[in-house]
C-alpha positions in Angstrom: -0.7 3.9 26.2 -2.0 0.2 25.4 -2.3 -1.8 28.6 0.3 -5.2 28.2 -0.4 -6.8 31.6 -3.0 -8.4 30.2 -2.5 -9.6 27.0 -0.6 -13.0 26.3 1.5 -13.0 23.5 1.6 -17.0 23.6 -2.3 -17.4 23.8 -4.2 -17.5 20.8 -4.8 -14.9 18.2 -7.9 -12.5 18.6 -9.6 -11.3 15.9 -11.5 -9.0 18.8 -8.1 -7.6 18.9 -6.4 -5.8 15.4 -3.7 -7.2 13.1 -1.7 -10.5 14.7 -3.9 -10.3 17.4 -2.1 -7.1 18.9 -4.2 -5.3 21.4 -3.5 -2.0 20.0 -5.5 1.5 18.9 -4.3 3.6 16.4 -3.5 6.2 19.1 -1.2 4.0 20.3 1.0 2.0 17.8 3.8 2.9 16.7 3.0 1.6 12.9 -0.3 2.0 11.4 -1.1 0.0 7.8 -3.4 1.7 5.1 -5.4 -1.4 3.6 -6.3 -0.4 -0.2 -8.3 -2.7 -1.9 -7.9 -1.6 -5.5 -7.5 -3.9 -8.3 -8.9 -2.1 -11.1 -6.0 -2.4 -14.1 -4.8 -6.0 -13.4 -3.7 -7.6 -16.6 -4.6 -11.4 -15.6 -6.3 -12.8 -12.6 -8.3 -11.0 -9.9 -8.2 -11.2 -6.2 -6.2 -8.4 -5.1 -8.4 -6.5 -3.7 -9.5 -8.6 -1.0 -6.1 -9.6 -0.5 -5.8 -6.9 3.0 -8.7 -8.9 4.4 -7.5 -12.0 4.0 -3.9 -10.9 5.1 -5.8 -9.7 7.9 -7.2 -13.2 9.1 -4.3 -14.9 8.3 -2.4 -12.7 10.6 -3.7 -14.5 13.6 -1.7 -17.3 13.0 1.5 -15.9 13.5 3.7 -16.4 16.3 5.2 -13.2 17.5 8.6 -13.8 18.2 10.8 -12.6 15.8 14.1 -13.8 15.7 15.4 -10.7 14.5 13.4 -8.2 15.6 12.9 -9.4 19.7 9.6 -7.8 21.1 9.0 -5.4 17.7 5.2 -5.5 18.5 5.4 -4.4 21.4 5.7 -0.6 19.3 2.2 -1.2 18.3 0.8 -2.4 15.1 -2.7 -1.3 13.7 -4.2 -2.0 10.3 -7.6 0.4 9.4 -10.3 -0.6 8.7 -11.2 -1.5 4.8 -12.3 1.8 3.0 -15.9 -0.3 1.3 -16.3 2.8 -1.1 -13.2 2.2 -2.0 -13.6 -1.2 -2.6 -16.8 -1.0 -4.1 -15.1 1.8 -6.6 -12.6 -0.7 -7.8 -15.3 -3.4 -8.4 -17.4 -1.3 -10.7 -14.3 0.5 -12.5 -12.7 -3.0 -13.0 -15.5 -3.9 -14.8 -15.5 -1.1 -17.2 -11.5 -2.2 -17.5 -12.2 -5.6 -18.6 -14.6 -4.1 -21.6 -11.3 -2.1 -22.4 -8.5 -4.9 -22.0 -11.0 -7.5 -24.1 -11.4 -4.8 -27.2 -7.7 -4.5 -27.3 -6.8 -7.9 -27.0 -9.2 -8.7 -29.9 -7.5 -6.0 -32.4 -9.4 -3.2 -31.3 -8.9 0.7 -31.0 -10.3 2.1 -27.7 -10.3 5.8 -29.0 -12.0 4.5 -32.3 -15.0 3.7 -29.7 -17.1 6.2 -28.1 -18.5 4.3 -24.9 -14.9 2.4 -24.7 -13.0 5.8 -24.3 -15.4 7.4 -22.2 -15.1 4.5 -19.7 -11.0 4.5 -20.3 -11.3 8.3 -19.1 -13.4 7.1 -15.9 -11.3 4.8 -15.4 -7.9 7.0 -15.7 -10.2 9.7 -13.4 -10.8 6.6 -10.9 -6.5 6.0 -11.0 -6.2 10.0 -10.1 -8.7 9.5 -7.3 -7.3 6.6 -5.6 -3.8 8.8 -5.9 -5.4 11.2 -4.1 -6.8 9.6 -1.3 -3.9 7.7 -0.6 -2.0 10.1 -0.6 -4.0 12.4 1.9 -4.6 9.2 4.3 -0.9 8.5 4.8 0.1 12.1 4.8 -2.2 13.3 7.6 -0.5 9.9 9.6 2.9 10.9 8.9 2.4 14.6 10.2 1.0 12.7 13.5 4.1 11.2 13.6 2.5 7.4 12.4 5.0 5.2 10.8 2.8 3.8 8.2 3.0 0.8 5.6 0.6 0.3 2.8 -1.5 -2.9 2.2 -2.8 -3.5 -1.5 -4.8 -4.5 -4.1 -2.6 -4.0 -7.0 0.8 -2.6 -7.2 -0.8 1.1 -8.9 -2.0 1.5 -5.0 1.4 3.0 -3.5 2.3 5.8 -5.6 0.2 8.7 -3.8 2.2 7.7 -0.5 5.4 7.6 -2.1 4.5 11.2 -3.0 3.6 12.0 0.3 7.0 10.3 2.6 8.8 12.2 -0.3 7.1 15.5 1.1 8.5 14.8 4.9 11.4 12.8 4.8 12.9 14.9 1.2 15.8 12.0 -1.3 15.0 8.7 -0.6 15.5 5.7 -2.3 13.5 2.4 -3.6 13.7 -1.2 -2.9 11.5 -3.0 -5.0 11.0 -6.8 -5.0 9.3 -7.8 -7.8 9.0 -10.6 -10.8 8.1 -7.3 -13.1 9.6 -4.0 -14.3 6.7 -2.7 -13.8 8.4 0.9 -16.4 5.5 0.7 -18.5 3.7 3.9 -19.2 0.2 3.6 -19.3 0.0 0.1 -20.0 -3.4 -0.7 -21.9 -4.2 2.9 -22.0 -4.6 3.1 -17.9 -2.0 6.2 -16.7 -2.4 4.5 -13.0 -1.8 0.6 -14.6 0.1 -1.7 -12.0 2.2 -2.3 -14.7 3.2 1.5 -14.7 3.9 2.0 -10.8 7.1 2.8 -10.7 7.1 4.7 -14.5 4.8 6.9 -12.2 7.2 7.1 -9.3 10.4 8.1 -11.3 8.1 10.9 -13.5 6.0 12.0 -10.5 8.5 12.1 -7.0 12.3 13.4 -8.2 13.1 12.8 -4.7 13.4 9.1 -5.4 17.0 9.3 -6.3 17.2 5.6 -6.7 15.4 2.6 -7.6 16.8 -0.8 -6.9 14.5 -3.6 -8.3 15.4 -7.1 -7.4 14.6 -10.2 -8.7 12.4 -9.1 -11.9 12.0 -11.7 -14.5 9.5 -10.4 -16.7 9.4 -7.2 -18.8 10.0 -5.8 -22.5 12.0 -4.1 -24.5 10.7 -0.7 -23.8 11.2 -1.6 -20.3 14.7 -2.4 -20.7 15.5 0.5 -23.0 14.1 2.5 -20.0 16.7 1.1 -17.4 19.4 1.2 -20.0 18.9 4.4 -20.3 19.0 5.9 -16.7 22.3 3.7 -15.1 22.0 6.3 -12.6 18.6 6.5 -10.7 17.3 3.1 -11.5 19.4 -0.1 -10.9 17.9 -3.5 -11.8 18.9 -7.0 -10.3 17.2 -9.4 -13.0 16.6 -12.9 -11.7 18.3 -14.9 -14.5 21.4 -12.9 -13.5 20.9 -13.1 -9.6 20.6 -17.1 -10.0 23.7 -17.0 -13.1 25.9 -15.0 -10.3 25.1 -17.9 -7.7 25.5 -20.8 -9.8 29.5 -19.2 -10.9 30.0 -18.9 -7.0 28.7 -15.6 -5.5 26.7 -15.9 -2.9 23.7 -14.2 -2.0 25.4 -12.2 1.0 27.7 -10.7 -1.6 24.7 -10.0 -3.7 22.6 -8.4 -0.6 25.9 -6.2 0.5 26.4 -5.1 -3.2 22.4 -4.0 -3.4 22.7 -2.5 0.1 25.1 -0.6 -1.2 23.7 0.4 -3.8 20.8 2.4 -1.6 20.8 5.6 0.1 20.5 6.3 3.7 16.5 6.5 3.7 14.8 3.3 1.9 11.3 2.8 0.9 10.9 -1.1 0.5 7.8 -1.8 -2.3 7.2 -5.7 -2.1 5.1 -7.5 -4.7 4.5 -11.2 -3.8 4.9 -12.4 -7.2 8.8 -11.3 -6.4 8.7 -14.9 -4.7 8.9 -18.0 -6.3 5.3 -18.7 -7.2 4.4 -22.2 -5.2 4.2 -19.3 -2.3 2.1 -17.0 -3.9 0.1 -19.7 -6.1 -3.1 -17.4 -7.0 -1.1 -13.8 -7.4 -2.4 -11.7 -10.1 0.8 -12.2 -13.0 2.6 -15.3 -11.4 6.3 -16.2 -13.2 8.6 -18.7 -12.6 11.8 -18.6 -10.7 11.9 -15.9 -7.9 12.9 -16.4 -4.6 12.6 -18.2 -1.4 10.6 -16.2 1.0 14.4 -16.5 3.7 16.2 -14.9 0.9 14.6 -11.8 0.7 14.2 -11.4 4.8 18.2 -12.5 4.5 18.1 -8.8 2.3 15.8 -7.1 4.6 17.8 -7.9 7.5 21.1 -6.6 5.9 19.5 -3.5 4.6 18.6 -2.7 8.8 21.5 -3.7 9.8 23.5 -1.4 7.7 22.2 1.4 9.5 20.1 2.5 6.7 16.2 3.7 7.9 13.1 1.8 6.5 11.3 4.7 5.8 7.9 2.9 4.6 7.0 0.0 3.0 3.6 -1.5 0.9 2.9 -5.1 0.2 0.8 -5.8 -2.7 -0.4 -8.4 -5.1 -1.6 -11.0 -2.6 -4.7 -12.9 -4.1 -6.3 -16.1 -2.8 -8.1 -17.3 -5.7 -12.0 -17.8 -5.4 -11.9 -19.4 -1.9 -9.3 -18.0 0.8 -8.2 -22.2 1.2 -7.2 -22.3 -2.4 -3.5 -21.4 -1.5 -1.0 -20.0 1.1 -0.7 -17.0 0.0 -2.5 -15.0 2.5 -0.2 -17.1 5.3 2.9 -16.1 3.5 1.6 -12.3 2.7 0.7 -11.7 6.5 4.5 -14.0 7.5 6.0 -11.2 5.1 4.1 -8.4 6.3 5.2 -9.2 9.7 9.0 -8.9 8.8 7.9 -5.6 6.7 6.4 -4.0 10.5 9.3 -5.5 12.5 11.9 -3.8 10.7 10.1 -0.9 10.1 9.8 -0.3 13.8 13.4 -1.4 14.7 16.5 0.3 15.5 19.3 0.4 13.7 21.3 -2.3 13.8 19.7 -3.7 17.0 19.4 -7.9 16.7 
């Protein structure tokens, strides 16, 4: 048991300490978070993958009172330490993926090209391993009884811990925050593609019996033919007809209570920053206009808690700082949003 009597939650933030400062070993929290620095299929911009490192030092900066989650912390939080191999993986397999996405985008066949398939099949073999791991990491924390939340890298990185919560908690059901659709299968060729997360999840885990995506704003037809076609399992909040709703005179808290509803009693909550309106997340790997105010979406959280339903895990992915870590605020905001993400996961049901 971590030793309190010490430690000041008004003093400064120590990076001698873990994530936000917290005094904690992973014996002892409550919450663990799986850092995954993977970016190797993003379509646009890089950055991702140092994005848990530079939540990481960002974290220090926030105050830990919580408003609506008193004292949270005091469960224990602790983020691993980055996997480097890992890392290092993703740097030399997203190099292999630019050769791929360049020969497409100039006209060109990837299986009429030896070397170019070979490396789409390492690359694919790269997606499986990353699967994999995650998924063992987060499983063997789960059986020790870990709450656990997943830091990314791209938005491919949670699928192998969806599999595994779907192994001990059985039918769940997804919240996903996001500007994309992400229904895609194999976007560019790459089975694990960010783009294709949750194709991945609805093929791969039948216990997610729903998936409720909010705020997306960018997708295609194939996409929407997708969620057309499954009314049932996959329920999709696009923005133009979140902000249409408002502007006629719903308000948001009719819009929360009618997603809410919409979810089961066990809720996996999948967050990609670029769900928020980009001046917040400036240097994300796909930004798109519109999206929403970073209170909206803790407005939703905090009405999905207090409904008695139980956050059952949760990744954050898609934060990227640019070239220099003071290009933006989007490690502030990521580590602001991952705070929320730990608080809820570690409260009560509907306590304040």
């Amino acid at each position: 048991m971590t030793d309190l009597s010490q430690f000041d939650p008004n003093s400064v933030g120590l990076k001698s300490n873990n994530i936000f400062g917290l005094p904690f070993k992973e014996e002892d929290a409550a919450l663990v978070l799986l850092p995954v620095p993977w970016e190797v299929t993003v379509s646009y911009r890089l950055g991702t993958a140092r994005g848990p490192e530079h939540i990481y030092d960002a974290s220090m900066q926030i105050d830990l009172y919580d408003p609506d989650v008193t004292n949270g912390w005091k469960k224990g939080f602790y983020m691993l330490p980055v996997d480097r191999n890992i890392r290092k993986k993703s740097d030399y397999l997203r190099q292999c993926a630019e050769l791929v996405i360049s020969h497409i985008i100039d006209g060109g066949r990837v299986a009429d090209n030896v070397q170019l398939n070979c490396k789409l099949n390492e690359i694919n073999q790269g997606g499986k391993l990353l699967y994999n791991w995650v998924y063992e990491m987060t499983l063997n924390l789960l059986k020790e009884g870990k709450k656990v939340g997943l830091i990314g890298g791209d938005h491919s990185t949670p699928l192998g811990f969806i599999k595994a919560l779907s192994e001990v908690h059985g039918n769940f059901g997804i919240l996903q925050i996001d500007a994309h659709a992400d229904l895609r299968e194999a976007y560019e060729g790459f089975t694990y593609s960010h783009a294709s997360i949750m194709y991945n999840v609805l093929k791969e885990v039948p216990q997610v019996k729903t998936l409720v995506q909010v705020g997306i704003r960018d997708y295609c037809d194939e996409e929407l033919a997708m969620i057309h076609q499954n009314p049932n399992r996959l329920i999709t909040y696009f923005d133009k007809e979140i902000k249409e709703r408002q502007y006629q005179g719903d308000t948001w808290k009719q819009i929360c209570l009618e997603i809410v509803d919409n979810l089961p009693q066990k809720v996996y909550i999948s967050f990609d920053i670029d769900g928020l309106d980009p001046k917040l997340c400036p240097n994300t790997g796909t930004p798109v206009p519109g999206g929403f105010e970073i209170e909206q979406v803790f407005y939703l959280f905090k009405l999905v808690q207090q409904s008695g339903r139980e956050i059952i895990g949760f990744d954050l992915n898609e934060v990227s700082c640019g070239e220099h870590s003071s290009d933006g605020i989007d490690a502030i905001v990521g580590a602001r949003v991952l705070y929320k993400l730990c608080n809820y996961m570690v409260a009560g049901a509907n306590s304040k």
